[in-house]
C-alpha positions in Angstrom: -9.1 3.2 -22.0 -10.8 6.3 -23.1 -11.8 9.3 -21.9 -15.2 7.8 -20.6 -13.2 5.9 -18.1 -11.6 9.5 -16.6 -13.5 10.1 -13.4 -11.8 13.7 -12.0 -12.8 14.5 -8.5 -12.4 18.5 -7.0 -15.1 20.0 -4.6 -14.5 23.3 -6.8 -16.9 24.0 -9.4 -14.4 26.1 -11.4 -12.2 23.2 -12.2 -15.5 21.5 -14.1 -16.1 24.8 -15.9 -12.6 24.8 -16.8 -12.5 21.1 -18.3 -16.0 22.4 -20.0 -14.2 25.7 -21.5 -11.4 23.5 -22.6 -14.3 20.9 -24.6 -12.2 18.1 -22.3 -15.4 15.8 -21.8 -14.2 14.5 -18.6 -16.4 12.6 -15.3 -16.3 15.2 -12.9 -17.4 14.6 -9.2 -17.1 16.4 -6.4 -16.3 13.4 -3.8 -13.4 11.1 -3.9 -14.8 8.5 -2.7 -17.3 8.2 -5.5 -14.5 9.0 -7.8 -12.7 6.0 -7.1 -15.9 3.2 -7.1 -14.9 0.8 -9.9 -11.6 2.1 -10.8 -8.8 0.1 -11.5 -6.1 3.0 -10.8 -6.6 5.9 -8.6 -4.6 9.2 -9.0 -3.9 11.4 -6.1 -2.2 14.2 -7.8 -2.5 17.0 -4.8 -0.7 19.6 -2.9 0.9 17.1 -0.3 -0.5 18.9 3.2 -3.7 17.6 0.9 -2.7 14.3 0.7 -3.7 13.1 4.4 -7.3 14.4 3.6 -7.6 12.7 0.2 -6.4 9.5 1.1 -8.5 9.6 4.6 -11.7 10.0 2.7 -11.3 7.2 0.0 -9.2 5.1 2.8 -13.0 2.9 3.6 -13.5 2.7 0.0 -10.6 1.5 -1.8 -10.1 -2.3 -2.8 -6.6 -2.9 -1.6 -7.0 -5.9 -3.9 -7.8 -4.5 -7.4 -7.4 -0.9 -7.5 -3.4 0.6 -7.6 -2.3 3.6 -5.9 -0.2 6.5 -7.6 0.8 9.5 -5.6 2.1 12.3 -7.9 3.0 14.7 -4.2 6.3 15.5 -3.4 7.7 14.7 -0.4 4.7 12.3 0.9 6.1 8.6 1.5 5.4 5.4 1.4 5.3 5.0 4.8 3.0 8.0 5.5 0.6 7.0 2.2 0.3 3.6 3.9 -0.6 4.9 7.4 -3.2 7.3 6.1 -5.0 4.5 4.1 -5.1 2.5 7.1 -3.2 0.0 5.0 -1.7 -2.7 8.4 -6.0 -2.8 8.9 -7.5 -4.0 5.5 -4.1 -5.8 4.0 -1.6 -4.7 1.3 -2.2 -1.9 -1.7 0.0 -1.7 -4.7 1.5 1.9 -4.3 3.3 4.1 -6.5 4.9 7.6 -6.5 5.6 9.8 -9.2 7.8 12.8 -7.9 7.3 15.8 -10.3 10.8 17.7 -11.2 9.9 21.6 -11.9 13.6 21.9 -13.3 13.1 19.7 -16.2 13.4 21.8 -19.4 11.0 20.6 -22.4 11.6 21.6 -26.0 
């Protein structure tokens, strides 16, 4: 993978400008659904009263049979990740959450 592959998707224009300040040469869109067409895993690393939103607008779009889900939002289950993609519909995704620890000391 490189960093051609990274598709970033945020309807704000600053976060672009501040990937551009940064020189991180990032894909930026501003729709999540077009952020997600061909990828093989998707990200959803948002505030979770975001996450019903997010995974309602890629929910039409995402190939339950290719494309892996990571949720990165505290407190948002399986359970309610599965029911906003509509997933007893359109079959089985692979899902995945990564819960974030603000205590953890680096260095």
């Amino acid at each position: 993978m490189t960093i051609d592959d990274i598709v970033v998707s945020d309807p704000h224009p600053s976060v672009k400008e501040r990937f551009i300040i940064r020189d991180i040469d990032v894909n930026h869109v501003n729709d999540n659904a077009g952020a997600i067409a061909g990828a093989d895993l998707i990200i959803v690393a948002v505030k979770p009263w975001l996450v019903e939103k997010v995974m309602n607008e890629i929910s039409g779009v995402v190939n339950r049979s290719e494309q892996a889900i990571v949720s990165i939002a505290a407190g948002v289950t399986f359970a309610k990740i599965r029911q906003y993609l509509s997933v007893t519909d359109r079959g089985e995704a692979e899902i995945y959450r990564i819960i974030p620890n603000t205590a953890i000391f680096v260095g």
